[in-house]
Structure formats: structure tokens, C-alpha cells
N, C-alpha and C positions, 0 to 999 in steps of 0.2 A: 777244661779243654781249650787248646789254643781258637781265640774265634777269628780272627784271622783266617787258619785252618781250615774253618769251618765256612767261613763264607767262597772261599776257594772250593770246595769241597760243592758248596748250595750253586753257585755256578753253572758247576760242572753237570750237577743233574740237573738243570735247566736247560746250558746248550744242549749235552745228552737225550735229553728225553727219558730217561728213568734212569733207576738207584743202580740197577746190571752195566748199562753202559758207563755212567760215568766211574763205577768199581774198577772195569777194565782200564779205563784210558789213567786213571790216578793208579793204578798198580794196588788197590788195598780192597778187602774184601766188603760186600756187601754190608752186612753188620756193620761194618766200620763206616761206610757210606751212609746207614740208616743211623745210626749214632751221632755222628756229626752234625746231621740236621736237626734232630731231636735235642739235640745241646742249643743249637740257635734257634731253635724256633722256641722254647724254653725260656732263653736270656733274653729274649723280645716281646715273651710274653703273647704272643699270636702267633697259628699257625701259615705257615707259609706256602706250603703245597695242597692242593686237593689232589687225593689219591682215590683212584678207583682198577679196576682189573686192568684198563686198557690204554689208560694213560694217565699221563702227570697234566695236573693244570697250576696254575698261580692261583694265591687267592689276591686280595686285595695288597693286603698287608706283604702278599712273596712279590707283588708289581713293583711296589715302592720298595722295599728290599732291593732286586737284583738290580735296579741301573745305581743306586748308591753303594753297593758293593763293589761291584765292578769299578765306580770312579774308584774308589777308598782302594782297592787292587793295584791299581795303577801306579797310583799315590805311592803307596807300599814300596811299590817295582822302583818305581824313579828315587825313591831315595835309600835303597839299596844298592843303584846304580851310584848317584854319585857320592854318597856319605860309606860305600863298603868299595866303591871305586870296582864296581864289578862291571863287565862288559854292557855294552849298551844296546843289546837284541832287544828289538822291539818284542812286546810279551802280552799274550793274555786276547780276546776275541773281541774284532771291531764288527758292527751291522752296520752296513752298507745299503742303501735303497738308488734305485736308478729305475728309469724305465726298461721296456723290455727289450726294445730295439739296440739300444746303445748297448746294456747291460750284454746281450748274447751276441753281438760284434767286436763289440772293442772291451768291453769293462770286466768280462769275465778274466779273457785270454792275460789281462794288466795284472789280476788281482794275483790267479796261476803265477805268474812272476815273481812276484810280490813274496808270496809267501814261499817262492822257494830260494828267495835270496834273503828272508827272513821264517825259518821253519818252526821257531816259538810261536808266530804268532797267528792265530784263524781271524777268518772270514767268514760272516752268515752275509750272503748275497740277497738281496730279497727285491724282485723283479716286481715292480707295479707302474703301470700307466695312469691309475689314479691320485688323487693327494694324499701325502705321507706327514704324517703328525712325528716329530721326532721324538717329545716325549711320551706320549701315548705310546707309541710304536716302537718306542726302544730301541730308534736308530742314532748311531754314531754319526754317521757321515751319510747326507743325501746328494745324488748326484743331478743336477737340474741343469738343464738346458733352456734357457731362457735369456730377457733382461730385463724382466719385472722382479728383484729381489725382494727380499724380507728383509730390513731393515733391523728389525729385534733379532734378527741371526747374525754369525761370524759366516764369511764367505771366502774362498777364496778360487781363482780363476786359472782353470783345468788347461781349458782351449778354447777353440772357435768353434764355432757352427756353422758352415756354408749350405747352402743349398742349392739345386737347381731345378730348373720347368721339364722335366724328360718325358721321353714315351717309346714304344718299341716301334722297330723300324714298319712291324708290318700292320700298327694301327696309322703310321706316316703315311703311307702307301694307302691305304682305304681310303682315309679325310683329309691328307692331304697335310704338309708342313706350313703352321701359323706365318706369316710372314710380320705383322705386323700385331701386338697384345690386342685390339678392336679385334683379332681373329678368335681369341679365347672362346668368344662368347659363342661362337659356331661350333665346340668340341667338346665334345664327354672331358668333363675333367673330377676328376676322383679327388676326395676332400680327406678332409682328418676329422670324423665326427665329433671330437670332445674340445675343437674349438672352432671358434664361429670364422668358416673359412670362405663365405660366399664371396669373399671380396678380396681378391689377391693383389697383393705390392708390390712393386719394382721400382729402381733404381737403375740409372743410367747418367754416368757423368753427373753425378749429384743433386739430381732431376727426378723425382718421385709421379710416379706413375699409379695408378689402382683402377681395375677391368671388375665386371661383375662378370662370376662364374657359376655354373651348373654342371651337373652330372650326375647319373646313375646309379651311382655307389658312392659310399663313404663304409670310414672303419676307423677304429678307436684304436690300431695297431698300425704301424711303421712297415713292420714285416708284410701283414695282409696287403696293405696297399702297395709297397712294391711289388708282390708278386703277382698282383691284379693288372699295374702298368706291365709289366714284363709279361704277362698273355695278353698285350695287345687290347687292354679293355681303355685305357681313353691317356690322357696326360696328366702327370701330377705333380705336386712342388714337394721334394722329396731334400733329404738331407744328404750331402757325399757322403758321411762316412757309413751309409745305408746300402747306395748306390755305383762306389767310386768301382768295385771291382767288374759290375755289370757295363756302363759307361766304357770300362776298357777293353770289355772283351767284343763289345759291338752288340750286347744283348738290348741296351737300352742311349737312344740317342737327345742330346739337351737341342731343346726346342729355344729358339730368341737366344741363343747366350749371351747378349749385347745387352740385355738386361739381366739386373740381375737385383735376387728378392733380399732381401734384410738378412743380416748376417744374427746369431743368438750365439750368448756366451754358456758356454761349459766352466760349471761352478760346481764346486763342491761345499754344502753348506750346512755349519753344526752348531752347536749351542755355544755360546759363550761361556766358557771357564774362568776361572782365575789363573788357575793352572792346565791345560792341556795337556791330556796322558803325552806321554812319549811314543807309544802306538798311532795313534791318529796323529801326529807329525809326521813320522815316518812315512807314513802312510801320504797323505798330502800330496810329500815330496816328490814321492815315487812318481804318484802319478802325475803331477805336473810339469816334472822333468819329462816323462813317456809322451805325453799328448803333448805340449807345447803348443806356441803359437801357431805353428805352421804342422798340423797330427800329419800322421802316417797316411791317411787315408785322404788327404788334398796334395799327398805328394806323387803320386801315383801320374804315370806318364797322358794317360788322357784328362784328366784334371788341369795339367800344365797347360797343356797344348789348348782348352778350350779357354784358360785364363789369360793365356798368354794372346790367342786373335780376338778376345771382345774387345769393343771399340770400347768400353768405359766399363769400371769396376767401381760396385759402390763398395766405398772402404767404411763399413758402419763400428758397430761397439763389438 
């Protein structure tokens, strides 16, 4: 049996989730699905699934299997493309990691594109705010918003991250609009529990500033705590591409914008290759032509307008 075949085949019922679905999506029956596997896990000499009534699992040996399959896939694909000179559709499933915030604003609606200007090739999206091991975790490409890099990874730079100090108009109206960062320390201001946030930055005409802060709540999610400043629960240093379409509808107003806090790079960051599928290029590209320097969501008309009257912009990394 072609193992090749077969490993397309082993794939399949891993993205799948059993032997029925991936029979459907490859067009060939069951049997045939359970065949193909039983031929490689055979030629390798160890089982590679754990089968029970209710699902499929990996064992050891199917872990190490599917991401060396999948490269070896690729492989295949790209020199099909250029040694059979056949078209160059990106092909075959990239996993994608990002937090949840970005991922369900902007990274989802990028990928939906993506794949329908390339329809050979999926997407497993996989939304965590915690840390993502690429090998462990079996991801392609992670999406990190930061500018502490990994240095033993390949990077490359998505967009910008802005941020700003906002709050709704009708916690303004209660305590009153900071006039000066020494006001912080008088105001409920909502944190990001999974980094040590007691202590906020800012920038002004190249002049770094840091206030000590408190408040009533914190949350390990982007979402929660927008929607916590947005019922008027205290101030928060929040991300535009979070915020930019609240900001313009007048739901949520930027507090100080004459300051303004550290900018963090949108990276997109995977393992070093020799070779790099042709899928995870394409892919890349896409999205860094999409987001670019200047994304969609710092272009937006209140965005301009509050960048355009601050007296100083810090222009960071």
C-alpha cells in the first residue's frame, strides 16, 4: 500500500476525529479508512491510535507520527508543484494558536478569507490565553502579541498593537475625568490578572512615566474586561483593536490621550525549518499584508481623530 496514501489517509482521521468522518471527507469507505491505518501502523511497527467507543486518541508513537507526516505532506505537495509544474494552491491543514480576544475579533474573520481565496487548504484555530508549546501542542503558526520574543523560534511581524486608558462616559461622570496620571491612583482601574499589572507605563513625547494602580477586579480575558469598563465598572488600558469600534460609537471614551502606554508587536511565530511548507507561507503573507502596519482597526475615524489631537505620541517597537 502506497504509504504516502496512508499517511494522508492517518491525517485525516486525526483532524476528523474518527474512521466515519474522515471516510466521508476522502470519498472512500470505511474499510478502506481502517486499512490504510492498519498498513502504517504495521510499517512502523507501533500502534498509533487509541480506539475506544467514544473516541479516537494518539498514542505516543501517533504524536510523533502526525506533525512528521504532515511536514513529509507538504514536502510531497511543493515538489509536486514545482518538479510536475502543477498550480501552487496552498494544501493540506495549518493549527493556528492566538489568544482569545484577537483570535474572535480580528483572526478569525482573516483566516474565513484566507481560506476562501484558498479552498484546498484548513484551518484548526485554537483560542488560549495561556502558553502554547508549538511542539507539544501541534501548532503551526502562533500568534503572539508581545515584544519579548523567543529567540530559538522564526518570527515574523503581523502588526502593531496600540492601546489606550478608556472608560465609559457614565463611570466619568460618577469619579470624575483624571486630569493628570497622579489621578490614577484615585480610580477603580481594572487589570489583566495574568500579568503583573499594578504598575502602568506611559509615554509622552519620549518621556516615560509609571503611576501605581488598584482596583476591584481583574480577569485573565480582553473580552471580560472590556465589557466590565463598558458597564461603567472603573478604567482600563485596553488594546484598539479590542475597543476601536466602542471608542467610536461613543460607548467608551480614552482618558489622558496625551499619554500614551507602549506599543506591542503582532508576530506571528513557528519553528524553524529548512524548508517551510508552502501553506504556512501563504499563509504569513496573507495575513501580513491584511493587518499591516497601520491594521484596520487604528484606522477607524475616532482612532484618527484622538491621534491626530495628542500633543505627543510615543512611537515604540
Amino acid at each position: 500500500m502506497d504509504r504516502i496514501s496512508a499517511m494522508r489517509v492517518f491525517g485525516e482521521v486525526v483532524a476528523a476525529g474518527s474512521f466515519t468522518a474522515a471516510a466521508g471527507t476522502l470519498g472512500m469507505s470505511r474499510a478502506m479508512v481502517t486499512r490504510h491505518i492498519a498498513e502504517l501502523e504495521h510499517w512502523l511497527g507501533e500502534p498509533l491510535l487509541q480506539r475506544t467507543t467514544r473516541r479516537l486518541s494518539l498514542t505516543e508513537a501517533g504524536e510523533a507520527c502526525v506533525a512528521r507526516s504532515h511536514l513529509l505532506l507538504e514536502l510531497v505537495h511543493d515538489v509536486e508543484q514545482v518538479v510536475g509544474q502543477r498550480d501552487t494552491e496552498p494544501y493540506g491543514q495549518i493549527r493556528v494558536a492566538c489568544c482569545c480576544a484577537f483570535g474572535q475579533s480580528h483572526l478569525a474573520a482573516a483566516l474565513a478569507d484566507y481560506l476562501a481565496r484558498h479552498p484546498r487548504a484548513r484551518v484548526d484555530l485554537w483560542l488560549e490565553d495561556g502558553p502554547v508549546h508549538l511542539v507539544e501542542d501541534r501548532v503551526d503558526v502562533a500568534v503572539r502579541i508581545t515584544n519579548a520574543l523567543d529567540a530559538s523560534l522564526q518570527t515574523r511581524k503581523l502588526s502593531v498593537c496600540r492601546s489606550v486608558l478608556c472608560a465609559a462616559p457614565v463611570y466619568l461622570r460618577r469619579k470624575g475625568v483624571p486630569q493628570v496620571l497622579e489621578d490614577l491612583a484615585q480610580h477603580n482601574c481594572l487589570t489583566a490578572s495574568r500579568l503583573d499589572t499594578s504598575q502602568w507605563t506611559f509615554y509622552r513625547n519620549g518621556v516615560e512615566a509609571s503611576v501605581q494602580v488598584g482596583g476591584n477586579l481583574s480577569a485573565n480575558d480582553t473580552t471580560a474586561l472590556v465589557q466590565a469598563v463598558r458597564a461603567g465598572a472603573g478604567l482600563s488600558l485596553q488594546p484598539t483593536y479590542a475597543v476601536a469600534p466602542l471608542l467610536q460609537s461613543g460607548e467608551l471614551e480614552i482618558v489622558l490621550p496625551e499619554w500614551q502606554p507602549a506599543r506591542l508587536g503582532i508576530y506571528a511565530v513557528y519553528l524553524p525549518r529548512r524548508h517551510q511548507p508552502a501553506s504556512i507561507r501563504s499563509l504569513l503573507d496573507f495575513l501580513a499584508e491584511r493587518f499591516g502596519d497601520e491594521p484596520v482597526w487604528d484606522r477607524l475615524r475616532a482612532i484618527e481623530k484622538i491621534a491626530s489631537s495628542a500633543n505627543g505620541i510615543y512611537v515604540g517597537a
